[in-house]
PDB file of N, CA, C and O in Angstrom:
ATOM      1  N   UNK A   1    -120.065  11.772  52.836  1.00  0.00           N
ATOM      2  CA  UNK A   1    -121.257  12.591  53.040  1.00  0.00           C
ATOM      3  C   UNK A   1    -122.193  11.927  54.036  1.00  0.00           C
ATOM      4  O   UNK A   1    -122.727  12.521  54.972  1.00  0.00           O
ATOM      5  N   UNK A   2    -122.369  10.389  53.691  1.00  0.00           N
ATOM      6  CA  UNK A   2    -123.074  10.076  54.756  1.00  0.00           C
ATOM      7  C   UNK A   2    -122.786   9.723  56.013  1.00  0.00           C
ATOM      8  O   UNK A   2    -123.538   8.949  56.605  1.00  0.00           O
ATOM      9  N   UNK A   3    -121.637  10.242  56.626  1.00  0.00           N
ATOM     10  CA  UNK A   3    -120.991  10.049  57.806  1.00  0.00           C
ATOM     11  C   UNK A   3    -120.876  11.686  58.522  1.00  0.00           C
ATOM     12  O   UNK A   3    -120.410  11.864  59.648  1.00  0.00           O
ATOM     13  N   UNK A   4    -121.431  12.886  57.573  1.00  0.00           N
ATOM     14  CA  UNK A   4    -121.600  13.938  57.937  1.00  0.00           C
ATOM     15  C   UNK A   4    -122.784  13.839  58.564  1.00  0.00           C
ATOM     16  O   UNK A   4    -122.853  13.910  59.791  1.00  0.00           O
ATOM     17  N   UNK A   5    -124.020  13.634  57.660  1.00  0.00           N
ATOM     18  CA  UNK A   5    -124.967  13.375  58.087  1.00  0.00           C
ATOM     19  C   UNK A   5    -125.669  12.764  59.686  1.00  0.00           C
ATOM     20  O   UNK A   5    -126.606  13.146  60.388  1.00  0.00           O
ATOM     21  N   UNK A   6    -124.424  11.367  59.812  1.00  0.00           N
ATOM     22  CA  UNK A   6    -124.877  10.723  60.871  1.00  0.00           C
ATOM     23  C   UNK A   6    -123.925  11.348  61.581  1.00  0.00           C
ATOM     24  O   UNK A   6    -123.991  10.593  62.551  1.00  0.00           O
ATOM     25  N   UNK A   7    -122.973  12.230  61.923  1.00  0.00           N
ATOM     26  CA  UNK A   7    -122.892  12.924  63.006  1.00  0.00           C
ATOM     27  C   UNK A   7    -123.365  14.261  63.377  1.00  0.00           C
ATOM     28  O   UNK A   7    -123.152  14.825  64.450  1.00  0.00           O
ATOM     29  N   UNK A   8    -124.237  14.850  62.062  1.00  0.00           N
ATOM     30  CA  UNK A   8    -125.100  15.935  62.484  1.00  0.00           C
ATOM     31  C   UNK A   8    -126.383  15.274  63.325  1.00  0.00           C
ATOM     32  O   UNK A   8    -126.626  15.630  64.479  1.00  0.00           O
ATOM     33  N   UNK A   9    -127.183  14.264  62.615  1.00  0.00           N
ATOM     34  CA  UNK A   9    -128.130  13.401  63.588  1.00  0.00           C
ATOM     35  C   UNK A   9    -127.628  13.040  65.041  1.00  0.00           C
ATOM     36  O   UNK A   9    -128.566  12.817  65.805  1.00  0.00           O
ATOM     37  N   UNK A  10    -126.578  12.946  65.514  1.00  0.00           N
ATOM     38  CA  UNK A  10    -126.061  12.386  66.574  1.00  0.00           C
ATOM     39  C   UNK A  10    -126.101  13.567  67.258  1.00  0.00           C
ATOM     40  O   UNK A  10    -126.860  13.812  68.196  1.00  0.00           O
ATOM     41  N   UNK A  11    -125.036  14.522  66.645  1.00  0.00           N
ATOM     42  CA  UNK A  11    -125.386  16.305  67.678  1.00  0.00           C
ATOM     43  C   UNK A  11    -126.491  16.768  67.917  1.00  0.00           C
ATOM     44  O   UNK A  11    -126.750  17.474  68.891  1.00  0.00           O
ATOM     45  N   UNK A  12    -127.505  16.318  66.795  1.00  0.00           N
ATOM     46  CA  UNK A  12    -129.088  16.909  67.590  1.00  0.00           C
ATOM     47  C   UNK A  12    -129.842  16.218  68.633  1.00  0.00           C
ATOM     48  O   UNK A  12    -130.641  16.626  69.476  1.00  0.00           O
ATOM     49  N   UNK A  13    -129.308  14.891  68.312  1.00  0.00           N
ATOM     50  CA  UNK A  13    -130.185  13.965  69.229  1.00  0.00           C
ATOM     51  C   UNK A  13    -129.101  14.118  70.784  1.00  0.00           C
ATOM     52  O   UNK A  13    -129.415  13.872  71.948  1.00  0.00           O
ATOM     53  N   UNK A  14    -128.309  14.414  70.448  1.00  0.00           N
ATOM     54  CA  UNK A  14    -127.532  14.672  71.985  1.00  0.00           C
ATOM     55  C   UNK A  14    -128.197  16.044  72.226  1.00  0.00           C
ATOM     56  O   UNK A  14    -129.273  15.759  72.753  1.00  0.00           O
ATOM     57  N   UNK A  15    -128.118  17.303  72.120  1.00  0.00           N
ATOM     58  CA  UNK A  15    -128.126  18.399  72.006  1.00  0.00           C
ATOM     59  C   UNK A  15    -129.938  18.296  72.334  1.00  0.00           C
ATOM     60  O   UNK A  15    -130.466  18.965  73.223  1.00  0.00           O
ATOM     61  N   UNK A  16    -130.471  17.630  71.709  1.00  0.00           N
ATOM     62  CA  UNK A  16    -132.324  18.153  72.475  1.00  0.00           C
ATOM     63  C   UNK A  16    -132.592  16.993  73.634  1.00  0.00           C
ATOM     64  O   UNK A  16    -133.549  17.150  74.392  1.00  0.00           O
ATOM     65  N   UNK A  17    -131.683  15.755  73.770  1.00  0.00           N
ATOM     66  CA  UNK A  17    -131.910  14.772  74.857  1.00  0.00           C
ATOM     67  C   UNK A  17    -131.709  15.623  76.329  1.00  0.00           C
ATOM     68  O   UNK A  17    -132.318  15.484  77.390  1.00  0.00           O
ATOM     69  N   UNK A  18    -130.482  16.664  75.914  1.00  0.00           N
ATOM     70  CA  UNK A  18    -130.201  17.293  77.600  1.00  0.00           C
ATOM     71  C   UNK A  18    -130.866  18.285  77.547  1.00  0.00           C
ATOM     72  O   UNK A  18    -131.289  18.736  78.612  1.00  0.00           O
ATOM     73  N   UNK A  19    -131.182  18.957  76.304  1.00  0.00           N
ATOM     74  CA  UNK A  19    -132.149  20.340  76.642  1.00  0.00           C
ATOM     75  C   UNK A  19    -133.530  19.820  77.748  1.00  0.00           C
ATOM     76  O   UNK A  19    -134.229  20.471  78.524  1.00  0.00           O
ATOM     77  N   UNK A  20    -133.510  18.569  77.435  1.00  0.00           N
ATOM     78  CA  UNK A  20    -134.793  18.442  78.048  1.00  0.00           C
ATOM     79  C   UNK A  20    -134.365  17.908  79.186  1.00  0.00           C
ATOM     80  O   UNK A  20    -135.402  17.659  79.800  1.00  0.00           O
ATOM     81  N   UNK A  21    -133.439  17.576  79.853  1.00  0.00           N
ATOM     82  CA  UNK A  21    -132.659  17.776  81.710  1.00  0.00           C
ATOM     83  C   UNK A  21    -132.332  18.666  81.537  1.00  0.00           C
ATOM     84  O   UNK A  21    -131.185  18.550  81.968  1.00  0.00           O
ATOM     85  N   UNK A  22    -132.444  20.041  81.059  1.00  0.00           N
ATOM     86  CA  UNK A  22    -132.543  21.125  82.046  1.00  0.00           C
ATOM     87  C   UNK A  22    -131.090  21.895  81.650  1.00  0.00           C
ATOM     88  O   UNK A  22    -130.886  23.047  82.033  1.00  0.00           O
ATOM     89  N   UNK A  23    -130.311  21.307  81.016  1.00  0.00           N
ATOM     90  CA  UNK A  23    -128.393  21.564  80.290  1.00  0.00           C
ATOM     91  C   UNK A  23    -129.199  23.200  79.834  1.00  0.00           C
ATOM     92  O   UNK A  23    -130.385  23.404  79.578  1.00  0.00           O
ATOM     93  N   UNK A  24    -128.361  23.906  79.853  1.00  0.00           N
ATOM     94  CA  UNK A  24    -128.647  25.209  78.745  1.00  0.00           C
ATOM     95  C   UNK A  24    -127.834  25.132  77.327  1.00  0.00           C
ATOM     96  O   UNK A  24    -126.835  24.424  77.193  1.00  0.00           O
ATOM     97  N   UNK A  25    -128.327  25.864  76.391  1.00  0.00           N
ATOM     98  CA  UNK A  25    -127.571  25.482  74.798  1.00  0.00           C
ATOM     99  C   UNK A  25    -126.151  26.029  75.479  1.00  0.00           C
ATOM    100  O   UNK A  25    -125.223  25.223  75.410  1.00  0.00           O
ATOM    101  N   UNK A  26    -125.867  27.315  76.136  1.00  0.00           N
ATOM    102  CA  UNK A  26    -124.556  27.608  76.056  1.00  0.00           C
ATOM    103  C   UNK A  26    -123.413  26.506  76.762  1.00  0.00           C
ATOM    104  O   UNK A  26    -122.235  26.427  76.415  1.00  0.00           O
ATOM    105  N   UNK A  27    -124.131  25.610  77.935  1.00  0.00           N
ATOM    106  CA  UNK A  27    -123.322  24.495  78.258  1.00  0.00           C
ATOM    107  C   UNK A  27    -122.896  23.633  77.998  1.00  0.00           C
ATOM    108  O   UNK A  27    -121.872  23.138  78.470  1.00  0.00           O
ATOM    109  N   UNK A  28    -123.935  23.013  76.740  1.00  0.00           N
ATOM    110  CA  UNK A  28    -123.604  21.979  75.844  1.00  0.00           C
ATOM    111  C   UNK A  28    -123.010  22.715  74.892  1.00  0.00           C
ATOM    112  O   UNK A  28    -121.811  22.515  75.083  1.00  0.00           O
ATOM    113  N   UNK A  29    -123.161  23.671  73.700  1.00  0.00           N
ATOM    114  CA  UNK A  29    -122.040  24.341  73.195  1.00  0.00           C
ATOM    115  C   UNK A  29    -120.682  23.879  73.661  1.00  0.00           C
ATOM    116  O   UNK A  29    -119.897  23.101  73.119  1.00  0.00           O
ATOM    117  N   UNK A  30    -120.577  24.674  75.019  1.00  0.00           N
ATOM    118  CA  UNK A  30    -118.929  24.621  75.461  1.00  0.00           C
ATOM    119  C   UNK A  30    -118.312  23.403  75.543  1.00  0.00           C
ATOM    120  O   UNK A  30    -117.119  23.144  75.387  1.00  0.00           O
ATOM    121  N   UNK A  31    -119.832  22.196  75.973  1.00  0.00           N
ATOM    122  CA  UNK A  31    -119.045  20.822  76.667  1.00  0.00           C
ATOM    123  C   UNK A  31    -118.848  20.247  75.182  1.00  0.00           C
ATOM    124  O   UNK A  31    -117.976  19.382  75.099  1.00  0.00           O
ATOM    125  N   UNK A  32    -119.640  20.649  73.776  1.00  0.00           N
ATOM    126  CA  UNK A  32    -119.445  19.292  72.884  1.00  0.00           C
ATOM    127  C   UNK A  32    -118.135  19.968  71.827  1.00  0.00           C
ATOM    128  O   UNK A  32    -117.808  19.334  70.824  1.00  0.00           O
ATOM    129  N   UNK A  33    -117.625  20.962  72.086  1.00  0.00           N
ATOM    130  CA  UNK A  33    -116.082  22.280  71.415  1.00  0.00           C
ATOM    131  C   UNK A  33    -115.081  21.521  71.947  1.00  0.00           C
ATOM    132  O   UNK A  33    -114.128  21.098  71.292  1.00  0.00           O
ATOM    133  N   UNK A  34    -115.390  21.197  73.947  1.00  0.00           N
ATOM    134  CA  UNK A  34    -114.483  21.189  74.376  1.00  0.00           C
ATOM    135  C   UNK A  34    -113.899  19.433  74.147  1.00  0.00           C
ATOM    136  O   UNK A  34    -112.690  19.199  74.141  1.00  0.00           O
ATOM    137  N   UNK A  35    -114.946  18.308  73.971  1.00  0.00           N
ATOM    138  CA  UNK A  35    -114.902  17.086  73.761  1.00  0.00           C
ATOM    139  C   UNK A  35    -113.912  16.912  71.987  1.00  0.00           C
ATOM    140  O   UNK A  35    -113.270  16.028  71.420  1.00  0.00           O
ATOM    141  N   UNK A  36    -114.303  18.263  71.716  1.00  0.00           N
ATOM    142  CA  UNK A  36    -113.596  17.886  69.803  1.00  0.00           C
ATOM    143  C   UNK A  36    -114.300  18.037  69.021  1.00  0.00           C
ATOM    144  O   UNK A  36    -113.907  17.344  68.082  1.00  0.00           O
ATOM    145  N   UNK A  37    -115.432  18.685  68.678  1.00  0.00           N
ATOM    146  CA  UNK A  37    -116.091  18.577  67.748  1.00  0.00           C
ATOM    147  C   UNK A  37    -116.209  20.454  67.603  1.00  0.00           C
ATOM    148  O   UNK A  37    -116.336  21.304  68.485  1.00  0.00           O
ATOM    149  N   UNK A  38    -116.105  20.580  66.139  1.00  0.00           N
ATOM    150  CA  UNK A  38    -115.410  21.614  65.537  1.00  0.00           C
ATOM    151  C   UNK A  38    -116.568  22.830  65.776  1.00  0.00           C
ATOM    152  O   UNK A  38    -117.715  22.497  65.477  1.00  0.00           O
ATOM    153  N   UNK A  39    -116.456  23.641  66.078  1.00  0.00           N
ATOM    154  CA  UNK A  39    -117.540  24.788  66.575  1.00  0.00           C
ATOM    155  C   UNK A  39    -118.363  25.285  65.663  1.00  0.00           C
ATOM    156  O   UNK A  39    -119.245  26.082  65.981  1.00  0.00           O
ATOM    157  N   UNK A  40    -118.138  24.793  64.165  1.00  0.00           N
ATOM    158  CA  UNK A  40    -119.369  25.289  63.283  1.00  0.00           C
ATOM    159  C   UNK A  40    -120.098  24.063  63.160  1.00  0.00           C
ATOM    160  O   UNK A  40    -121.276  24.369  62.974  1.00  0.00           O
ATOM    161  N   UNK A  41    -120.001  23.207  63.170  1.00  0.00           N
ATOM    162  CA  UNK A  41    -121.272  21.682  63.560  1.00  0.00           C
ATOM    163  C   UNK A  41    -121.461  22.125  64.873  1.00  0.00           C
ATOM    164  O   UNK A  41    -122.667  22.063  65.114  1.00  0.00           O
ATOM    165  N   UNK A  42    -120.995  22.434  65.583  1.00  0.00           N
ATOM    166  CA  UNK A  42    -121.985  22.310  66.973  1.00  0.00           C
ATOM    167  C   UNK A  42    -123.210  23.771  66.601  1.00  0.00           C
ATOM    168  O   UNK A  42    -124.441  23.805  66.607  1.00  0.00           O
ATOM    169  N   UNK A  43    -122.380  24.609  66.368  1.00  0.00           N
ATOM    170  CA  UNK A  43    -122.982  25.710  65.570  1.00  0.00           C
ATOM    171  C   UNK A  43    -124.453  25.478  64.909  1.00  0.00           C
ATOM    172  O   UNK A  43    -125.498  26.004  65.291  1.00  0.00           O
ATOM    173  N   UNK A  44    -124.275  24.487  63.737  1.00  0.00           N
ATOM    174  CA  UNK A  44    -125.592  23.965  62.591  1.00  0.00           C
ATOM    175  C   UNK A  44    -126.140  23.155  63.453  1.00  0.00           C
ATOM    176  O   UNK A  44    -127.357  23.030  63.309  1.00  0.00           O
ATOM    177  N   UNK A  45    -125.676  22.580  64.273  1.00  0.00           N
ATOM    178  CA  UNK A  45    -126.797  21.403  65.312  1.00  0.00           C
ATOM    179  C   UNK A  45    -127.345  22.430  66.117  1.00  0.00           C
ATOM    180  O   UNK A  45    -128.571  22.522  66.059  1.00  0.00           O
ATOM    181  N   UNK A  46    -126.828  23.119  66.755  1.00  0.00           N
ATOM    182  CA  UNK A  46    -127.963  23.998  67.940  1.00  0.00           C
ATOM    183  C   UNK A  46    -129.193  24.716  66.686  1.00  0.00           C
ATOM    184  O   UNK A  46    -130.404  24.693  66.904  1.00  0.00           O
ATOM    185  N   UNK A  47    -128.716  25.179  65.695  1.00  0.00           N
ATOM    186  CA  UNK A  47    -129.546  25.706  65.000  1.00  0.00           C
ATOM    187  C   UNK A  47    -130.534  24.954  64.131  1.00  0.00           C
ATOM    188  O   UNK A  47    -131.561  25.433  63.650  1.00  0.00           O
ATOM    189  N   UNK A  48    -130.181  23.967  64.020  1.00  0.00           N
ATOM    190  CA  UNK A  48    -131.110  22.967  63.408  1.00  0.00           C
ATOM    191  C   UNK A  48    -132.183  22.622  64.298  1.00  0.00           C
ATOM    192  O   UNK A  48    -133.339  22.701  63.881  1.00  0.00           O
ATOM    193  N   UNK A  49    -131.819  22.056  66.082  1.00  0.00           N
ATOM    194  CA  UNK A  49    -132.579  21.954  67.130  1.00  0.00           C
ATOM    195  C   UNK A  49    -133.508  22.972  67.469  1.00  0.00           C
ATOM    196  O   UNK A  49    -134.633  22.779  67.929  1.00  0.00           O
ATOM    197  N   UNK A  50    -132.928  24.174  67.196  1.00  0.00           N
ATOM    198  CA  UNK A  50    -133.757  25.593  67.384  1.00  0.00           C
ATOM    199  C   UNK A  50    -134.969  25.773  66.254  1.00  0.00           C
ATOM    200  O   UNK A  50    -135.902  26.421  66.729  1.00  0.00           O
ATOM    201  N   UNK A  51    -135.164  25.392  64.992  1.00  0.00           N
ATOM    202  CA  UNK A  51    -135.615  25.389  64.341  1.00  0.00           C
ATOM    203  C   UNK A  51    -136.504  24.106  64.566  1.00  0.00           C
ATOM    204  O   UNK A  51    -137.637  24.210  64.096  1.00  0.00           O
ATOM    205  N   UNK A  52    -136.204  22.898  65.206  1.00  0.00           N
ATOM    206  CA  UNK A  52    -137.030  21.900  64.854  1.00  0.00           C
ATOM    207  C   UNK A  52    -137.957  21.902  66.179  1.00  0.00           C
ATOM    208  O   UNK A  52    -139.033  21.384  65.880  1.00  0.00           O
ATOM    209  N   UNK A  53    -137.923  22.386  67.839  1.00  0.00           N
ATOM    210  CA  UNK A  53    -137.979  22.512  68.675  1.00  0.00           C
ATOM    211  C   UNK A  53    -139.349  23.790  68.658  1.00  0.00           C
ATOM    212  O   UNK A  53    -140.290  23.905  69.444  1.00  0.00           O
ATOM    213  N   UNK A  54    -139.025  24.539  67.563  1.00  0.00           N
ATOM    214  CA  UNK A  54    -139.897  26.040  67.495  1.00  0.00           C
ATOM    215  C   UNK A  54    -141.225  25.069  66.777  1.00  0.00           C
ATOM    216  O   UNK A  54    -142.328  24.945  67.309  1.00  0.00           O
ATOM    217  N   UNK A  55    -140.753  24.339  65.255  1.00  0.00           N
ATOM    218  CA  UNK A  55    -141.962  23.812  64.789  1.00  0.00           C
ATOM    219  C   UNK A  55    -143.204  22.952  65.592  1.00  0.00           C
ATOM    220  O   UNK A  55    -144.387  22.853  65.268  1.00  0.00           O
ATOM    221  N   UNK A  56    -142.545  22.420  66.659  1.00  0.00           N
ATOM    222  CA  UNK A  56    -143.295  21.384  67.503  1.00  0.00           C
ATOM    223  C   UNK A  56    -143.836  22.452  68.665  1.00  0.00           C
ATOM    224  O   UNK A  56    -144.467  21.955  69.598  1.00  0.00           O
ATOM    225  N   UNK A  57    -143.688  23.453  68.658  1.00  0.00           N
ATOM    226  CA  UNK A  57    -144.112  24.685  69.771  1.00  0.00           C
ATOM    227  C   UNK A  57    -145.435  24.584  70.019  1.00  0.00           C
ATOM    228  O   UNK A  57    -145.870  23.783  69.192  1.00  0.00           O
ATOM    229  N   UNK A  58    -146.295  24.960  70.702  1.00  0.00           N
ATOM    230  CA  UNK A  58    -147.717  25.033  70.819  1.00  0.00           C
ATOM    231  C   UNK A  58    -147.789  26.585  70.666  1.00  0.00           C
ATOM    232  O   UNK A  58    -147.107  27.460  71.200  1.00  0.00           O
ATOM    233  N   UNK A  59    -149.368  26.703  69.304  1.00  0.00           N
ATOM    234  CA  UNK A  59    -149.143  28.403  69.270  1.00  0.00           C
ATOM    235  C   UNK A  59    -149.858  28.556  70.453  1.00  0.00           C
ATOM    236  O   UNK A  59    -150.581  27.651  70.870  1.00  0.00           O
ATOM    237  N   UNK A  60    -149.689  29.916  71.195  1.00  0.00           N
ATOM    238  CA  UNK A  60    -150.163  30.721  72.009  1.00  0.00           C
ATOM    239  C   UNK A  60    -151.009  31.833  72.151  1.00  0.00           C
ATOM    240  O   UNK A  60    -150.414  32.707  71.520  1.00  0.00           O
ATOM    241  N   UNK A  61    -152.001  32.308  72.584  1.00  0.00           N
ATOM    242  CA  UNK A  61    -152.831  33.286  72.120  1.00  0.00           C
ATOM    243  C   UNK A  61    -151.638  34.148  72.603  1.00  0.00           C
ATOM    244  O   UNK A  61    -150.702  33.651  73.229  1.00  0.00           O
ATOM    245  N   UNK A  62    -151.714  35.505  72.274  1.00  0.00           N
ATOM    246  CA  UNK A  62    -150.785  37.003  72.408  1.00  0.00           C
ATOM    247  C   UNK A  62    -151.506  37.701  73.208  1.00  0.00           C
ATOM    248  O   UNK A  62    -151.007  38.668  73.783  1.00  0.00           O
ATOM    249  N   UNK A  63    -152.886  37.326  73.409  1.00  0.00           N
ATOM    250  CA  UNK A  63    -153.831  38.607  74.437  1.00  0.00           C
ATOM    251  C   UNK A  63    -155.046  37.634  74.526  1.00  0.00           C
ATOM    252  O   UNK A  63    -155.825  37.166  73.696  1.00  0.00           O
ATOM    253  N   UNK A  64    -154.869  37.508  76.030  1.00  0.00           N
ATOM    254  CA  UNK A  64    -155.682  37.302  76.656  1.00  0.00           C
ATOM    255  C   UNK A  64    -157.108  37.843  76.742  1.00  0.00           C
ATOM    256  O   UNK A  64    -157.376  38.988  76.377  1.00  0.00           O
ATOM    257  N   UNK A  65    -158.038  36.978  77.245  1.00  0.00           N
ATOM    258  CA  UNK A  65    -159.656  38.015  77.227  1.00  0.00           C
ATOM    259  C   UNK A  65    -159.596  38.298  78.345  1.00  0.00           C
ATOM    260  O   UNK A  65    -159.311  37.342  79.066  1.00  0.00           O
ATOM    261  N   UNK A  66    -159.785  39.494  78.978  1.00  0.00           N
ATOM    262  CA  UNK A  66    -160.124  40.323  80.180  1.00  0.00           C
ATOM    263  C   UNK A  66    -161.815  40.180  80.455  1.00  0.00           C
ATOM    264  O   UNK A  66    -162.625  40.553  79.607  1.00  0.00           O
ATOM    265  N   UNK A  67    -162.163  39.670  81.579  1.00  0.00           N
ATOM    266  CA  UNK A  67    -163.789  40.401  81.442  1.00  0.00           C
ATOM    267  C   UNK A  67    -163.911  40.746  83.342  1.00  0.00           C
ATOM    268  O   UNK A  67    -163.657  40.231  84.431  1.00  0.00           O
ATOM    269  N   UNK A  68    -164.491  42.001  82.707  1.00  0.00           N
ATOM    270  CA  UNK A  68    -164.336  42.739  84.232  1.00  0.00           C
ATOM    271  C   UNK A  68    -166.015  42.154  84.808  1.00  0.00           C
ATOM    272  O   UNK A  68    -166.873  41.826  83.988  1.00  0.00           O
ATOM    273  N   UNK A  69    -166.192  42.120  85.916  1.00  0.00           N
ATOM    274  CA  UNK A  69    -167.326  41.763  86.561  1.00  0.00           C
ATOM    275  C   UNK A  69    -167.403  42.375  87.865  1.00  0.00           C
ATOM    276  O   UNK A  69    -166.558  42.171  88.736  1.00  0.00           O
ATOM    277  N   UNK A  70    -168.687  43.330  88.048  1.00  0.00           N
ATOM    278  CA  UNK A  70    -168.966  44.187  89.199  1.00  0.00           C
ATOM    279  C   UNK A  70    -169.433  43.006  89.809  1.00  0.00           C
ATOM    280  O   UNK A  70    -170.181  42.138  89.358  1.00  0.00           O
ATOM    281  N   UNK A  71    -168.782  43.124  91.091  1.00  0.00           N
ATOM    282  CA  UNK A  71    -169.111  42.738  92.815  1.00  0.00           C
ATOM    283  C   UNK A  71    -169.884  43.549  93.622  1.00  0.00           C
ATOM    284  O   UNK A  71    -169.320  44.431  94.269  1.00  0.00           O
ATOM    285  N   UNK A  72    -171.232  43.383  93.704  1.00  0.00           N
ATOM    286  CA  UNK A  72    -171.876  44.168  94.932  1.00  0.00           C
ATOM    287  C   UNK A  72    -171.329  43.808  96.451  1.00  0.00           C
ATOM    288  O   UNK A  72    -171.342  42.688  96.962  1.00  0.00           O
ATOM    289  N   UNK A  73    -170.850  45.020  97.039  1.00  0.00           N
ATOM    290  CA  UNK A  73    -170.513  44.124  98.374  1.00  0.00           C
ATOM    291  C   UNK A  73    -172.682  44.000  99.163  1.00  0.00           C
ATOM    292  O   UNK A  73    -173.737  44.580  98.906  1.00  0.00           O
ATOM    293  N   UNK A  74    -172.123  42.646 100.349  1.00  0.00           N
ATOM    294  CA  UNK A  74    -173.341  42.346 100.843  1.00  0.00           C
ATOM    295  C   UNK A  74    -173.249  43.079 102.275  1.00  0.00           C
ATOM    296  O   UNK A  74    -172.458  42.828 103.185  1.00  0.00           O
ATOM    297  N   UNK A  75    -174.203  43.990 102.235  1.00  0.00           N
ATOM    298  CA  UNK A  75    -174.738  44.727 102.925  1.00  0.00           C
ATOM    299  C   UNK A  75    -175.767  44.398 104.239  1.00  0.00           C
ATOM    300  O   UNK A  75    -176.718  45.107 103.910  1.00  0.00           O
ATOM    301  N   UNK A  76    -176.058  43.943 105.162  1.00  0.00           N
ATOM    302  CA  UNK A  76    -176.393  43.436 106.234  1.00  0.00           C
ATOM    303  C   UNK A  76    -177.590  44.434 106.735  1.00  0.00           C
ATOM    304  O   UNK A  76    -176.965  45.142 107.526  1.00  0.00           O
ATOM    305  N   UNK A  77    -178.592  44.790 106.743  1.00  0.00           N
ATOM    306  CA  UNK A  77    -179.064  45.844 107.473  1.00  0.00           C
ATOM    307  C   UNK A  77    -179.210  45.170 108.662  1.00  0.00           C
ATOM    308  O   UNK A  77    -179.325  43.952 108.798  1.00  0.00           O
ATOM    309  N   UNK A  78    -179.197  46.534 110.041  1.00  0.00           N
ATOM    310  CA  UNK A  78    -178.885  46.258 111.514  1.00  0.00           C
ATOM    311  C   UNK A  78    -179.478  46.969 112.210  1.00  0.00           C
ATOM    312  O   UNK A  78    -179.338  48.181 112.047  1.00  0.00           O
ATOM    313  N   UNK A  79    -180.292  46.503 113.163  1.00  0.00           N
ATOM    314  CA  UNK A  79    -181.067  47.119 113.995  1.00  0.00           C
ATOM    315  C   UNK A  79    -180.902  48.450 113.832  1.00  0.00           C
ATOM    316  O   UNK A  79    -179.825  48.856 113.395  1.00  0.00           O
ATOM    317  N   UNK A  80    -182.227  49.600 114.245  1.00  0.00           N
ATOM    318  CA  UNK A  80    -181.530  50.769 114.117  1.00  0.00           C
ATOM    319  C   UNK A  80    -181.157  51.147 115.496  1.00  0.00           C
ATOM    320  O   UNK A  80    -181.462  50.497 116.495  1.00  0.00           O
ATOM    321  N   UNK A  81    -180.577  52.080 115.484  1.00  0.00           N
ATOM    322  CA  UNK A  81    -180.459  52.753 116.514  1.00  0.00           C
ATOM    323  C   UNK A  81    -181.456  53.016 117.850  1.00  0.00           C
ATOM    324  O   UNK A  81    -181.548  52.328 118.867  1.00  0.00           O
ATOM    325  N   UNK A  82    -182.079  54.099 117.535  1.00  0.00           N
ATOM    326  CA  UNK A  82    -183.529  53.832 117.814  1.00  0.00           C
ATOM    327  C   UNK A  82    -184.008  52.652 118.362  1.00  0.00           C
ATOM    328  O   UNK A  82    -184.579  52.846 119.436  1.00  0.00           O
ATOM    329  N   UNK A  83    -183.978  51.620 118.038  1.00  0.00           N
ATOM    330  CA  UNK A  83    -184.803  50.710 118.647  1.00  0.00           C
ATOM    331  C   UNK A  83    -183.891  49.731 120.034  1.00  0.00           C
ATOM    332  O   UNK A  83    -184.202  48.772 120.741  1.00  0.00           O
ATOM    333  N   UNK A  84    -182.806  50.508 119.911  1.00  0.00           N
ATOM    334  CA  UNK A  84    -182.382  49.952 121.539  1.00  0.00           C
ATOM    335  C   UNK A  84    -183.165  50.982 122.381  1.00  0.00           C
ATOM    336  O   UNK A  84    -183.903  50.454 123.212  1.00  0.00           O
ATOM    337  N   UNK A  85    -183.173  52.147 122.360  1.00  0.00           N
ATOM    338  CA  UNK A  85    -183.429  53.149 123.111  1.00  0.00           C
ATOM    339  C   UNK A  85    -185.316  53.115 123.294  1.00  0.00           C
ATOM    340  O   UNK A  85    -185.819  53.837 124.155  1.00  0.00           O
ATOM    341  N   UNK A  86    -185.849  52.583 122.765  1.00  0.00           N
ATOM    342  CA  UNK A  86    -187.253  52.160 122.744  1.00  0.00           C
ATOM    343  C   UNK A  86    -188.171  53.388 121.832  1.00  0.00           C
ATOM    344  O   UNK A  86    -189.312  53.778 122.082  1.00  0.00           O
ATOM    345  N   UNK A  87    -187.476  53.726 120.980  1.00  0.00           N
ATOM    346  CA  UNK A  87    -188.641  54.935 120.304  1.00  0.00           C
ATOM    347  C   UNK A  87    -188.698  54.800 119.161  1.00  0.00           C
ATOM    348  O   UNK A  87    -189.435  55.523 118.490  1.00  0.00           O
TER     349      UNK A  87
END
């Protein structure tokens, strides 16, 4: 039993070391099946990682605050007309 154990610890700690270079779960899946290790432990390790990976998550707000703010455009007044023409 305790040699199950320390190779479920070993699949997670492999399994979240490359998640974090960038590996995707389905690549490591295929690469740790294809090395020998039986597809329902690789199975309980991705899912164990998925579960322990979510707890350490940062929560996120779901909706943002919007706040709208009117812009006056700036308006220049300019000689008038009139006063090229002298009247």
């Amino acid at each position: 039993m305790f040699k199950k154990n320390s190779l479920m610890q070993e699949l997670k700690n492999y399994i979240k070391g490359n998640l974090k270079k960038g590996y995707t779960k389905e690549s490591l899946r295929w690469a740790l099946i294809n090395q020998g290790y039986s597809k329902i432990e690789v199975e309980k390790a991705l899912k164990f990682v998925d579960m322990e990976m979510a707890e350490s998550a940062p929560i996120l707000k779901t909706r943002p605050e919007i706040k709208y703010e009117l812009i006056e455009p700036k308006v220049e007044k300019k000689k008038g007309f009139l006063k090229f023409f002298g009247k």
